[in-house]
C-alpha positions in Angstrom: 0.0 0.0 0.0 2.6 2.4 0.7 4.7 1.8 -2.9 1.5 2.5 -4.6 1.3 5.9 -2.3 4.6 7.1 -3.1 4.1 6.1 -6.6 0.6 8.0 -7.0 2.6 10.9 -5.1 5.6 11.5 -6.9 3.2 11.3 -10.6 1.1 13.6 -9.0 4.1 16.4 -7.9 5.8 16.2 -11.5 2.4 16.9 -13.2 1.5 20.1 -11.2 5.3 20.7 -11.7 4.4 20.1 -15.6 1.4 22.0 -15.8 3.6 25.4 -14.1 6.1 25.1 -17.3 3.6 26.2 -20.0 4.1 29.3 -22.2 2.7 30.3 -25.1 4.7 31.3 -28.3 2.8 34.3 -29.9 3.6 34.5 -33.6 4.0 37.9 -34.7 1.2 38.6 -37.6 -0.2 35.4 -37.1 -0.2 33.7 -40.9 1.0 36.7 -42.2 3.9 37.1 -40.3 6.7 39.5 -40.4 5.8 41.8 -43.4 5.1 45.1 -44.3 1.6 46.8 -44.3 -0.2 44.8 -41.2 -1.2 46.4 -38.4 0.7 45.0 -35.4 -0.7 47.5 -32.5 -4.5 45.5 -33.6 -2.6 42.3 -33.2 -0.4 43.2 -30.1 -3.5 44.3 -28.6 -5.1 41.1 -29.2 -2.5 39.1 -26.9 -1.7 39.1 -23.4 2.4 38.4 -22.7 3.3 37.1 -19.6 7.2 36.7 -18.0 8.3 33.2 -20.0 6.9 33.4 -23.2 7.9 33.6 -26.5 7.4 36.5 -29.3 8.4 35.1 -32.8 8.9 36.7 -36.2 8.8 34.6 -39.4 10.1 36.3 -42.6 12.2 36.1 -45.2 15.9 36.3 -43.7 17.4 37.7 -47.0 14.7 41.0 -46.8 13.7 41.6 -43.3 15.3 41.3 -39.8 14.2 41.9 -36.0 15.9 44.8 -33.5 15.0 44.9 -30.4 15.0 48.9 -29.7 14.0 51.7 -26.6 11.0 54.0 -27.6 13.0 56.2 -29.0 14.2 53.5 -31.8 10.6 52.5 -31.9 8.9 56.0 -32.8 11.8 56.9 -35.3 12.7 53.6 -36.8 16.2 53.4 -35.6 18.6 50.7 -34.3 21.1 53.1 -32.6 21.3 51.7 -29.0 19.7 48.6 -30.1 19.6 45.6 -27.1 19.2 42.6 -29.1 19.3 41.3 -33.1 17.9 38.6 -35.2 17.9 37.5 -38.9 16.8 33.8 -39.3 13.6 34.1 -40.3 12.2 32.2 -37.8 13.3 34.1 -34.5 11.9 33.0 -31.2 12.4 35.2 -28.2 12.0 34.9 -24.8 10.3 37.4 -23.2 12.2 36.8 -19.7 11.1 40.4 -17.7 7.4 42.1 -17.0 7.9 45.2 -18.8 7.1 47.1 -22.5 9.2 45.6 -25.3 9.7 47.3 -28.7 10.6 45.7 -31.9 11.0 47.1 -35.2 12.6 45.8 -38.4 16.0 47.2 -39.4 15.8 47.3 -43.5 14.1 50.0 -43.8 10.6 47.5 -43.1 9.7 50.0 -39.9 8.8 53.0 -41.9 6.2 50.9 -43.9 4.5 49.2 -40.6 7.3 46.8 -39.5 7.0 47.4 -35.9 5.5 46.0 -33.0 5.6 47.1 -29.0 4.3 44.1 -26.5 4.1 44.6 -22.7 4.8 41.9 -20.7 2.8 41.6 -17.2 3.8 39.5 -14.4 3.2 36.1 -13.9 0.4 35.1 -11.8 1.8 34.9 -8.1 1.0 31.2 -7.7 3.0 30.1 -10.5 6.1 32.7 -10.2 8.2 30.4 -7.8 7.8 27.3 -10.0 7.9 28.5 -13.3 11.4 31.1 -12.5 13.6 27.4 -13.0 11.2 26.2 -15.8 11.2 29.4 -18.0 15.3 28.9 -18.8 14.7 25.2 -19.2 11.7 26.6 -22.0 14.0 28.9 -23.3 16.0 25.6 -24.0 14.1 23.5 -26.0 14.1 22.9 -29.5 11.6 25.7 -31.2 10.6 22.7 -33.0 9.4 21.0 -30.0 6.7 24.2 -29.6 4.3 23.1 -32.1 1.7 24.9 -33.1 1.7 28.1 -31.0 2.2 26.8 -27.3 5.2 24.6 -25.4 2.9 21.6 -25.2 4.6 19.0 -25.9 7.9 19.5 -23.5 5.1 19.2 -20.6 3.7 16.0 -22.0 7.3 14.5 -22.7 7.6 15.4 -18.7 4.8 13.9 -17.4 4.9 10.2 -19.4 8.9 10.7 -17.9 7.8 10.8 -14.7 4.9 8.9 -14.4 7.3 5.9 -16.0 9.9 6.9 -13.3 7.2 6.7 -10.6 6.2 3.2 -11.8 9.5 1.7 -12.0 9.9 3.0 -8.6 6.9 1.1 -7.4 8.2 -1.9 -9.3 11.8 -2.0 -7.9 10.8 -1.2 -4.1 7.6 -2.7 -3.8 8.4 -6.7 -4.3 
């Protein structure tokens, strides 16, 4: 009786643990994606950003790129001072502090729309002691592990882990 316990127990521990690591990967334009001419205050406003998730930009890496800029960058379309660069095409970022992020593209793309400002909020105060470990281990994993639009399957991949970990522990110890 007391294997099956500690084996129910453990499972149970890793998938709250699981369910904490969650974040969602917010695609910049949606199907559109990085590209002049879309309105990306309508779809910024349209998104709530918490501490641990993703912003991504896809675009063509030979015509467009991503700067991370202050609001002075922002409202002129410069990179002078710039805190962060990207050019694959398929950038993901981690938004890692609760504050108002600006991005704007550096090709000349900003003066025809290419711009986006996102602020992050806090994460709800249940989850912040839990998910400060997991959001590095998110930051981590393959982007191709995020699937379509959230970091679902890392916390499945966790779960069947330790749910086989807790078995094998009832296995060994409970004969």
């Amino acid at each position: 009786m007391a294997c099956s316990s500690s084996a129910t127990t453990v499972s149970l521990f890793f998938f709250i643990l699981v369910a904490a690591v969650s974040a969602t990967d917010h695609i910049v334009g949606a199907n559109r994606g990085w590209n002049p001419g879309i309105n990306y205050t309508l779809w910024a406003n349209n998104h709530t950003f918490l501490v641990g998730d993703f912003i991504s930009f896809r675009y063509q890496k030979n015509q467009y790129n991503v700067f991370e800029v202050n609001q002075t960058g922002y409202d002129n379309c410069t990179i002078e001072g710039a805190t962060g660069n990207w050019s694959s095409g398929k950038d993901f970022i981690l938004l890692t502090k609760a504050k108002r992020y600006f991005f704007i593209c550096g090709t000349g793309g900003c003066f025809n729309g290419m711009k986006v400002t996102v602020v992050v909020h806090p994460l709800p105060s249940a989850a912040k002691n839990s998910t400060t470990k997991s959001s590095s281990e998110a930051s981590a994993a393959s982007p191709s592990l995020m699937g379509g639009g959230s970091l679902t399957l890392l916390p499945v991949l966790l779960l069947v882990t330790w749910i086989w970990v807790g078995l094998q522990f009832g296995r060994v110890h409970c004969h």
